[in-house]
N, C-alpha and C positions, 0 to 999 in steps of 0.2 A: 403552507408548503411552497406557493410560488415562490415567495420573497428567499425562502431558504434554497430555493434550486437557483435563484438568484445567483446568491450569496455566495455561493459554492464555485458556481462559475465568474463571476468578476473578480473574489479576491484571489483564484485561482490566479488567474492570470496576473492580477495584481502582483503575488510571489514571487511568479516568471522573469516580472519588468523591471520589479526593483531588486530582487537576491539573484541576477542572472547566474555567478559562480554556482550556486548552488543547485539554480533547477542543471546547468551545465555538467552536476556529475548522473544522475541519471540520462542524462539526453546521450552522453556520449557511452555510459554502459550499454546500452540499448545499439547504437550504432556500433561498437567494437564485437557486441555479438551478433550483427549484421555482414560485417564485415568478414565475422566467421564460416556464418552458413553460404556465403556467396561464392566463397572460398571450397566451402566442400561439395559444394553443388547442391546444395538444399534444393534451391528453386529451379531448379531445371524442369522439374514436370510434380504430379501428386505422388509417384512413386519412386522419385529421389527423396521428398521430403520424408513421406513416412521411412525408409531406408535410413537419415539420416537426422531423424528427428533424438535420438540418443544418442547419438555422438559426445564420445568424453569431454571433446574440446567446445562444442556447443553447450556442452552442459555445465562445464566449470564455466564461463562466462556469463551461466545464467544464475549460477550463481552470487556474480559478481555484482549482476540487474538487481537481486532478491535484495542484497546488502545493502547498496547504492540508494534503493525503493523507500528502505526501512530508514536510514537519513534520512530523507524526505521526513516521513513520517514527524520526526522529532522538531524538525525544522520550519516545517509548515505548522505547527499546532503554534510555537510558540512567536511564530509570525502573529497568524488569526487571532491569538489573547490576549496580544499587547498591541492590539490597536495596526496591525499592518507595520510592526516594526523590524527593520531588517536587522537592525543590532541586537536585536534578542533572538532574533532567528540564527543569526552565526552563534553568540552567546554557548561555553562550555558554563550551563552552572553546574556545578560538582554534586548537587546535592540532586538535579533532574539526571544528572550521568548515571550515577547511582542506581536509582530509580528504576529509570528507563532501562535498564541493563538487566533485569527480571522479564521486561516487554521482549527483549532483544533474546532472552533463551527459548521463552516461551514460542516467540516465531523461528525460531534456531529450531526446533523440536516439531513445529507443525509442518514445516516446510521441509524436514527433513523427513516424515510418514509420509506425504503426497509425493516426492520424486522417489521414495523408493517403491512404491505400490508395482510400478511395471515392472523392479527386478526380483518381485518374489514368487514368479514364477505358475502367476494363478491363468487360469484360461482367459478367452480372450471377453467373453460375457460375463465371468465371475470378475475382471478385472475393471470392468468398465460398471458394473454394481458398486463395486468397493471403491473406488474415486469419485464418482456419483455423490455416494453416504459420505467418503471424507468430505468432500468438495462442500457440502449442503451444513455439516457441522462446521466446518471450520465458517464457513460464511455466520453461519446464524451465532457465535462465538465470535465473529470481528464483530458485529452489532452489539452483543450484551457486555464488552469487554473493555466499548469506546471508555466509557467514563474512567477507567483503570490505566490504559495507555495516554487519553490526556492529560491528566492527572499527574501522570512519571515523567511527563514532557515538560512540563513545567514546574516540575520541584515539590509537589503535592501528596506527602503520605497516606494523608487523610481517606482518600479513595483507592482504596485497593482491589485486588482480582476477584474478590467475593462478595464486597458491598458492590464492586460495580456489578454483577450478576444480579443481586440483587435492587440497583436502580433503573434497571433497564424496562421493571414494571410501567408501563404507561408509554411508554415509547418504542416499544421496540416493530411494529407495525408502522410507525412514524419512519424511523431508519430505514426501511425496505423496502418504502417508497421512494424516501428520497433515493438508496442507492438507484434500485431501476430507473428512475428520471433523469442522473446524472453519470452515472457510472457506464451503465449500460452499453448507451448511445455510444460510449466512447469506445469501449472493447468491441461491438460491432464492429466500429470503424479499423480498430487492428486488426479482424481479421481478415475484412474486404480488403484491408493492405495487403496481407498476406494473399487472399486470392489473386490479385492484382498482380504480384512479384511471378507467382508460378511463367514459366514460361516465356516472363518477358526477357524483352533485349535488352543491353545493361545500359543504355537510356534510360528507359524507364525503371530499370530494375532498380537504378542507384536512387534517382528520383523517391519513389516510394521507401526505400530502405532512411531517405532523409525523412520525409513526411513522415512516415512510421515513428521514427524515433524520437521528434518533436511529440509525434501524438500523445506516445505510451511515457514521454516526460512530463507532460500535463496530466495524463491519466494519473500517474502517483500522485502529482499534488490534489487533482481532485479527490481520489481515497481518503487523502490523510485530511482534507476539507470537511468531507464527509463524519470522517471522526469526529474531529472537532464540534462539527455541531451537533454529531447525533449527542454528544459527552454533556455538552452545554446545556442542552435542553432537559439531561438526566440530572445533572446537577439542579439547574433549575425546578423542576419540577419537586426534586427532596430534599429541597433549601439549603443546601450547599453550593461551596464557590471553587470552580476548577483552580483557582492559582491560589498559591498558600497567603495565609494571614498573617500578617508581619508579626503577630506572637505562636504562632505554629511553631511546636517544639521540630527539629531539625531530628528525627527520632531516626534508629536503623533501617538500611532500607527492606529489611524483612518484612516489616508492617504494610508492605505494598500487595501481602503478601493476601492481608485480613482478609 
């Protein structure tokens, strides 16, 4: 587990140093919906933000985050499998486009029940149970799922959304460590950002809104790091190889499906 929290954090940065363009489209989603709330007076005290924490225009930007995140995701994996390579991290192959574009509904569909959960109108206990239960599925579901979104990142039919449900046997207590060891620390650190903003002067408030953005642009790449190896290690463990085999039939990409 050390070596892999390791792992997670150096090639992170690794991604950062050598694909700057790339980590630079989440860094600056992150800062243009900064730029938003600072605008509407989010941070002025705790009860502008909550007033102003659904805001239409802070929420289409954050969607913008969601979209930007999910790049990542695809760009990082095929960094980490080809050795730290950044030409495969930009790389359009047609057949991971494809692929990957099953990942991309799939998160189009979860992310869209979690932002709508506050406008359906439920009380304010019953609404914070039901984000809770979503929140706790969808996490336990990015875990059993890794091996299905690596897999579509790098052009691999082989592993699909229900074999990888089904490879997660043996590791998935493995993944939930690594994420708390790695992930964790970091979303702390965005929210103390966010405590940090309330209130202050726009010194500091800009300050942080930069640190912020840098954070939560490393925090993507660690997630999609996390994938990767929770995926690598399911692979591993049931003697399969996340990147396709140079006679791997090229098959529809429904079978991502299996």
């Amino acid at each position: 587990m050390i070596a892999a929290i390791k792992e997670v954090f150096v090639r992170s940065a690794r991604f950062a140093w050598l694909c700057p363009l790339l980590f630079a489209v989440p860094l600056a989603a992150e800062f243009a919906q900064h730029v938003v709330e600072v605008r509407i007076g989010l941070y002025a005290d705790i009860a502008s933000a909550q007033a102003h924490e659904g805001d239409s225009l802070r929420m289409g930007f954050g969607y913008v985050k969601v979209l930007a995140l999910f790049a990542v995701g695809y760009w990082v994996v095929r960094f980490l499998a080809h050795g730290d390579d950044p030409r495969e991290a930009r790389r359009l192959d047609p057949v991971a486009l494809r692929l990957f574009s099953w990942v991309a509904l799939y998160a189009l569909v979860t992310s869209v029940i979690q932002f709508s959960l506050p406008y359906l109108g439920f009380e304010r206990g019953v609404l914070m149970g039901a984000t809770g239960v979503v929140m706790l599925v969808s996490l336990t579901l990015e875990f059993c799922l890794s091996g299905w979104k690596a897999a579509a990142a790098l052009g691999n039919p082989r592993i699909g959304f229900l074999r990888s449900l089904r490879m997660i046997r043996g590791s998935f207590w493995w993944a939930c460590g690594l994420f708390v060891l790695t992930v964790m620390p970091l979303l702390v650190a965005h929210y103390v950002a966010f405590a940090l903003a309330l209130g202050a002067g726009p010194g500091k408030l800009w300050s942080v809104m930069v640190l912020d953005s840098l954070l939560t642009a490393y925090l993507g790449v660690v997630i999609a790091a996390n994938c990767y190896l929770v995926a690598r290690r399911m692979a591993d463990r049931h003697g399969e190889t996340l990147l396709p085999t140079a006679n791997a039939a090229l098959t529809p990409a429904t079978v991502s499906l299996r």
